[in-house]
Every structure is written in C-alpha cells, then in structure tokens.
C-alpha positions in Angstrom: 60.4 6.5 -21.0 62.2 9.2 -22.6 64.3 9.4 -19.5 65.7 6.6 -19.5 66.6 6.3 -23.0 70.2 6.6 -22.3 69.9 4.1 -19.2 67.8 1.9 -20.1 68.9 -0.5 -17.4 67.8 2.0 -15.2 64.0 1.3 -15.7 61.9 -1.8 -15.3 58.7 -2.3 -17.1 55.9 -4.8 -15.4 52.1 -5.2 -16.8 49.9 -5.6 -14.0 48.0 -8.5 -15.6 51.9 -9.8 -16.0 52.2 -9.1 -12.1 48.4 -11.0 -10.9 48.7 -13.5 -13.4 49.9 -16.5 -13.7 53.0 -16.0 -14.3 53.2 -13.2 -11.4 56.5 -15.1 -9.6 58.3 -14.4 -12.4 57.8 -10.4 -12.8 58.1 -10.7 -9.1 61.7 -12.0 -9.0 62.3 -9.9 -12.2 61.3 -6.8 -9.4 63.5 -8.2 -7.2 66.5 -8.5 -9.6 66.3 -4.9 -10.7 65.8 -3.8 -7.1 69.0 -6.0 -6.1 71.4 -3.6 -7.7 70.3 -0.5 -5.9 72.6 0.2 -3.1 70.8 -0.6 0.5 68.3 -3.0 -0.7 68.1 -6.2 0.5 65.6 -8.8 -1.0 64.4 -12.5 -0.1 65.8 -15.3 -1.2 64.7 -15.6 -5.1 63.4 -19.3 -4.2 61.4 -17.8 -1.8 60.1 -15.5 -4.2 56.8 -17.7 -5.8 55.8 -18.8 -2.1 55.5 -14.9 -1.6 53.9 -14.2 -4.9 51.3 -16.5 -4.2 50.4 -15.7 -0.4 50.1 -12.0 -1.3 48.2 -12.0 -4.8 46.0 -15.1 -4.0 45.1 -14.7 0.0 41.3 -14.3 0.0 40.6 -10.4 0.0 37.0 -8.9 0.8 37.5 -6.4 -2.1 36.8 -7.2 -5.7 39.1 -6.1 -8.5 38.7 -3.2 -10.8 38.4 -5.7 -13.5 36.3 -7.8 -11.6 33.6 -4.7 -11.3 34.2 -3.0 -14.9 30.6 -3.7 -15.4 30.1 -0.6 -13.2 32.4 1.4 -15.1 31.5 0.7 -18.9 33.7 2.2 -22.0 32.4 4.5 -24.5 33.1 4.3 -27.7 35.0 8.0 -27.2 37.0 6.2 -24.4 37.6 3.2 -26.2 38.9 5.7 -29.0 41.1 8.1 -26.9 42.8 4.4 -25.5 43.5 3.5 -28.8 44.8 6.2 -30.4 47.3 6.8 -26.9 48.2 3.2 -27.0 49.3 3.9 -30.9 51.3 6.5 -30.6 53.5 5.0 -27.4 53.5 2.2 -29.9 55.0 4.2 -32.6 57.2 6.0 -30.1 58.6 3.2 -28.0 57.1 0.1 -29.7 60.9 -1.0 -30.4 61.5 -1.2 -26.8 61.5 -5.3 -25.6 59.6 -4.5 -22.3 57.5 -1.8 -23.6 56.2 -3.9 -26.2 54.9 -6.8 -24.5 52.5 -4.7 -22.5 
C-alpha cells in the first residue's frame, strides 16, 4: 500500500468474501473497470459481467473451500492474537483508505 500512495488510482483493493459473495458481480465489474484502463486489455461487455460471475463462482466444484474445511485447521488463541494485533496496526496505518477499510 505504501506504493501506491502517490497513485492511488493505481491500485485496486477486493475482499475475497466481497469477490464469492453475494455481491461478487459487482467487485467483478469493479476488476474489470480498473483493468479497462490498462493499455492492451480488452474486457467483456460489463452486462455480461454477473452472467460470468455467476457461472464461474457458483458451477458445482468437487473441492470444498478453505472456509468450508476450517474445522481442520482450528485457530489458537496465539494465532487469533498475532491476526489481531496485524489487522490493527494496517488499521492504524491505512485505516483512512476507503477500500482498505471495508475489508
């Protein structure tokens, strides 16, 4: 992030859960807008964009998600800490940022 600090349109911010979600079509075109300006990139029609979305994120898959199977992984409290305290301090160091903040 400190990067783009000067160019701040040159850096697009998407939560995963925003991306699989239900509201997935609209990251998806919001992708697809900020890829649009790069020289040589040519992108679908934008109303083309949720019938996309939903064949790729929703077509039956054999795999299950990491979230799905988290059970297999569980948190410690010393991972649950270390999280916490990261997610604080990118809060305090970016938390002013529009797209930063929603995730």
């Amino acid at each position: 992030m400190n990067k783009y600090q000067e160019n701040r349109e040159d850096l697009l911010l998407i939560p995963y859960e925003g991306l699989t979600g239900g509201k997935g079509a609209i990251f998806t075109k919001q992708i697809g807008d900020f890829l649009d300006k790069a020289e040589g990139i040519n992108i679908i029609d934008p109303d083309s964009v949720p019938c996309i979305w939903e064949k790729f994120v929703h077509f039956p898959a054999t795999t299950t998600s990491f979230q799905e199977r988290a059970d297999d992984r569980p948190l410690t409290e010393d991972h649950l800490f270390v999280v916490s305290r990261m997610l604080q301090s990118l809060d305090a160091t970016f938390g002013h940022d529009n797209q930063f903040s929603t995730i």
